[in-house]
N, C-alpha and C positions, 0 to 999 in steps of 0.2 A: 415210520414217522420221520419226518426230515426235520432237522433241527434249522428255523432260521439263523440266516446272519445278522447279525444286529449291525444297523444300518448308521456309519459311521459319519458323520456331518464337520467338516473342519469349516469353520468360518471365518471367511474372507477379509481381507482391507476393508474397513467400512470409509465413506468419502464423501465430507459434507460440506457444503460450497452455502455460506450463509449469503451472496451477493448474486444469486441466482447463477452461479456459474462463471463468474470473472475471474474470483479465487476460490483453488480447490486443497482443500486440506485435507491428508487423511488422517483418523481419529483414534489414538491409543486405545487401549484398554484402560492405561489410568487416566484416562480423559485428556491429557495433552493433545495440540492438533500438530501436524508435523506442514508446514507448505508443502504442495506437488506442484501447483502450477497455478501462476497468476499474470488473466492479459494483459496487454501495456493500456490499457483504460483503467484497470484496478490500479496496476503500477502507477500511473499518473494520479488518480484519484489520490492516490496514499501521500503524493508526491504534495500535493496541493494542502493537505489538511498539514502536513508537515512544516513548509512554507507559510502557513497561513502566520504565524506568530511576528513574520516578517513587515507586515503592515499594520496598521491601526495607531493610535494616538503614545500609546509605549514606545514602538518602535521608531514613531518618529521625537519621542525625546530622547531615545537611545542613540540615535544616528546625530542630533543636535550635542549629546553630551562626548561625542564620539567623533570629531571634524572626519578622521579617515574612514571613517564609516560610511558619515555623509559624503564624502567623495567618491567614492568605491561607489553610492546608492545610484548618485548622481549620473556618473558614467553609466551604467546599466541602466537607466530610465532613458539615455540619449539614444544607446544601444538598440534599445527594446524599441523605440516608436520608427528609427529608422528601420528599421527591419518589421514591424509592425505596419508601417506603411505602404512600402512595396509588398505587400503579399495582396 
């Protein structure tokens, strides 16, 4: 009679990418995700929602209660359409 080996199974990195694969995390055991890799479309995307707090009717009383603010905005709006233009 032959004794089986009992057939030893280590389980792998598991690796789950909730944006269909932009960003890919891999997944603890205690449930934490760790980043492995995220393209510059997820990067920007992140970039944007982060930014976003920077316009809207707040920001522009923050920039009025803020003159160097509003000057700093100011400049970068000049910035932004020259160079928005030639493209």
């Amino acid at each position: 009679m032959r004794k089986r080996k009992k057939k030893i199974t280590t389980a792998g990195p598991i690796f789950v990418s909730p944006d269909g694969g932009e960003t890919v995390y891999q997944q603890l055991p205690d449930g934490n995700r760790v980043l492995v890799e995220q393209s510059q479309k997820a990067q920007d995307e992140e970039l944007a929602y982060e930014e976003a707090e920077m316009v809207g009717t707040e920001a522009i009383e923050l920039r009025r209660k803020y003159p160097t603010l509003k000057k700093a905005w100011d400049q970068y709006r000049v910035i932004w359409r020259l160079v928005n233009d030639n493209e």
